[in-house]
N, C-alpha and C positions, 0 to 999 in steps of 0.2 A: 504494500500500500504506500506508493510514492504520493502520497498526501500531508498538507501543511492545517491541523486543525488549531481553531482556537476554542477553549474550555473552561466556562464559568464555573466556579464552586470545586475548583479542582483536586481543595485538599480534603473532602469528606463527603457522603454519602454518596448519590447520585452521580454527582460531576468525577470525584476520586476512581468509581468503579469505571465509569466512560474513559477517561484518560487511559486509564491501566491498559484495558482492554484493547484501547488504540493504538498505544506504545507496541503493546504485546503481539499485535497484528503490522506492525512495523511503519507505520505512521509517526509522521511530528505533532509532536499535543503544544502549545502554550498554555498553560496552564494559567485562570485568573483567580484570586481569591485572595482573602483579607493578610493571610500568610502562609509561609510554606506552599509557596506558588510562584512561577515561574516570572508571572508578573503581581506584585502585592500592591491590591487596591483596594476602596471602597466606594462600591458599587451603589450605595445608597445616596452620595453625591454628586453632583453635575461635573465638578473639577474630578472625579474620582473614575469616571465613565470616560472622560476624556481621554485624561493620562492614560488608563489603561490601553483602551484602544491604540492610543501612539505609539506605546511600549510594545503591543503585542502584534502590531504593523512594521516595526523597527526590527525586530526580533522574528518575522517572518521573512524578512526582505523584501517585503513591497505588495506581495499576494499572499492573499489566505485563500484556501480552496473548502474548508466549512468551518461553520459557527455552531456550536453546541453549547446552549445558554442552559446550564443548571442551577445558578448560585439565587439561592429565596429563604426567605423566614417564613415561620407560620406562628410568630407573636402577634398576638392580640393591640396592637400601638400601630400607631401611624405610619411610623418606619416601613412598615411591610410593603406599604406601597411603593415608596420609595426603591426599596430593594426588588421587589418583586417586577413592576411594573417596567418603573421609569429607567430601571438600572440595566434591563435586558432589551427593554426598543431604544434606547438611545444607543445604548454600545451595540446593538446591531447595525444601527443606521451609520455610526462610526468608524465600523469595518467593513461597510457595502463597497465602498470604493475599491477597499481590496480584496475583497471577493472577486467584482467585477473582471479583473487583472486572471482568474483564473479559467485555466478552460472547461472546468465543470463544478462552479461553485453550486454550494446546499447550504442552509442553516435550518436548523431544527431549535427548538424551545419547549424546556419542561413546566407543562403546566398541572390542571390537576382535576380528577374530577369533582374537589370542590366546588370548582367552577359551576358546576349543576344547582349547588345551593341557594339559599336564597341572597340576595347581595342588594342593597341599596341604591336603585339606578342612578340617583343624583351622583353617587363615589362613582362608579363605572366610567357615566358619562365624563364625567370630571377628568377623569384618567384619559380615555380616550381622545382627549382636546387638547393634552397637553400641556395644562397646563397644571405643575406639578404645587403649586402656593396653593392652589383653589383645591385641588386635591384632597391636601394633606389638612386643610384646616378643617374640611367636612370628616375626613379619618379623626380626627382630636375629636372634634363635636360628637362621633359615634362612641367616643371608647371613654369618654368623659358618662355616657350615661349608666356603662355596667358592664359585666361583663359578656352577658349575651349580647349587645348590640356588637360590644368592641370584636367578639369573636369574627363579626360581617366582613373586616377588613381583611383577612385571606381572601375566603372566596371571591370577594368583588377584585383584588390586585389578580385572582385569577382566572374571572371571567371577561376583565379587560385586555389580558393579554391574551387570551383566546380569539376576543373579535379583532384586535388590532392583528394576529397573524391572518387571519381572512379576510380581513382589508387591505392589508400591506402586498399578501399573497397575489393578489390579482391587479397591480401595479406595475403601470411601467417602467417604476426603478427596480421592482424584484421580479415579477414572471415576465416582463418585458426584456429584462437585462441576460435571463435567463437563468434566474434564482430559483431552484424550489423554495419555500418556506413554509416550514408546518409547524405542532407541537403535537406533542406526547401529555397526554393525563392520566395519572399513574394513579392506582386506588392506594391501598395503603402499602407504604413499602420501610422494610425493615435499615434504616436508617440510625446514624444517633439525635434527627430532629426527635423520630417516634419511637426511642428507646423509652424515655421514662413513661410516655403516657403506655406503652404499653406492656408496663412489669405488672400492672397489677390488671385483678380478673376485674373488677369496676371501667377502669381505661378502658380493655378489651371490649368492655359489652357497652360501652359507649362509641367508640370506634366504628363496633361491624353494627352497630344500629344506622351507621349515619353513612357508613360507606361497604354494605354485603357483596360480600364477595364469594360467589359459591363456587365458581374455580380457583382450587390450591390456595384459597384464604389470603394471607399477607404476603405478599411478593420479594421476593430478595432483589437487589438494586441491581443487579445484571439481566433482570428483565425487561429493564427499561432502556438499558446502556443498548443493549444489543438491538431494539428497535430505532435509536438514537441513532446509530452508527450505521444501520441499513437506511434510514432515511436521508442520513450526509454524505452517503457514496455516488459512485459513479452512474450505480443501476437505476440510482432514481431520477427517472426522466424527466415525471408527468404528475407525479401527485403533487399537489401544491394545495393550499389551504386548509388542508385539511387538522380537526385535533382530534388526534385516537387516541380511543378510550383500553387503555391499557392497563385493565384492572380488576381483573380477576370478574367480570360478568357485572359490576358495579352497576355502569350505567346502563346498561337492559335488564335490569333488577327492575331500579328506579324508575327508566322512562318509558318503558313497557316494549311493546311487538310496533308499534308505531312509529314514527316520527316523520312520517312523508306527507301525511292526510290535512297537516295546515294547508296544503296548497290546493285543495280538493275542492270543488264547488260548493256551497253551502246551500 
């Protein structure tokens, strides 16, 4: 695999097994993450998204040939957006350029089937426009009221970044330049975000209430990497926009045998 990737979140969970597994298939990873990373940034600032990108454009010599955005929190605080949101379309749009330089660039993004959840469309949209002040004060306003509201601010950093890949996807700077761009939504995966919440049988039975998964239950972080990885290669031509739900039967649990018949005459 004579490929140049770049890899958010690349010293723990998700983004850590991704890289391994690329190295290990004989690829170059850049590695981004707060430390112990090839490039140490933080991704939850505008200067931090910046720099990064420069470093890990510098550091590839001019072209990257995919983008593999891992690096997210799933704290209940404003931040999340920040990290989640802002911190993975900005340093995407950061390394379009040198994507573009390659002759078969891909970026993929991990998002999540929280996304399905319920999320308060004013944060969504907020997120979606870009503008990250208006954002984050509506995230403050949500997590100021308790902790169920504040819980909203995952799902919504990740059902923003769901419609922004399928708006971005079908774009003349990305399917026009001849980007694929997708995400991956992982149900629950064995992680050290979701180490504590799931030692004990209380977490567990709050967990698989909120995310069932009747196939092989919790997924170990190489089931995501290895979808990740087939989607930033060379074989993938044609899928663009798309976010697979990669999670153990989650969301056909949740949204049923359906999902085509909104378009259906009434």
């Amino acid at each position: 695999m004579n490929r140049t990737y770049v890899v958010t979140g690349s010293a723990s969970g998700i983004g850590e097994t991704t890289a391994r597994l690329l190295r290990k298939r004989g690829a170059r990873v850049i590695g981004i993450d707060l430390r112990d990373a090839d490039v140490e940034a933080d991704l939850s600032t505008a200067e931090g998204r910046q720099s990064a990108a420069a470093a890990a454009i510098e550091l590839a010599g001019g072209t990257v040939d995919a983008v593999i955005a891992c690096a997210g929190i799933s704290a209940p605080i404003a931040k999340t957006l920040s990290v989640n949101y802002f911190g993975v379309v900005e340093l995407l749009e950061a390394l379009r350029p040198a994507l573009v330089r390659s002759s078969a660039p891909r970026a993929a993004v991990v998002s999540s089937m929280a996304s399905l959840q319920q999320s308060p469309p004013e944060l969504v949209e907020a997120a979606l426009s870009g503008d990250e002040a208006a954002t984050l004060a509506i995230a403050e306003q949500l997590t100021a009221q308790g902790p169920r509201e504040a819980y909203q601010v995952y799902p919504a950093s990740k059902r923003a970044l769901s419609r922004w890949v399928r708006r971005r996807s079908i774009s003349p700077e990305w399917a026009g330049a001849g980007i694929p761009l997708n995400a991956v939504a992982p149900g629950t995966v064995l992680t050290p975000m979701t180490e504590q919440l799931l030692a004990t049988e209380e977490g567990r039975a709050m967990v698989d209430a909120a995310v069932p998964m009747p196939l092989n239950s919790h997924q170990p972080p190489e089931s995501i990497a290895n979808l990740l990885i087939w989607l930033t290669g060379v074989e993938n031509t044609h899928l663009a926009g798309q976010v697979i739900y990669d999670d153990g039967g989650a969301d056909a649990t949740l949204r049923g045998d359906d999902i085509w018949s909104w378009n259906d005459p009434r």
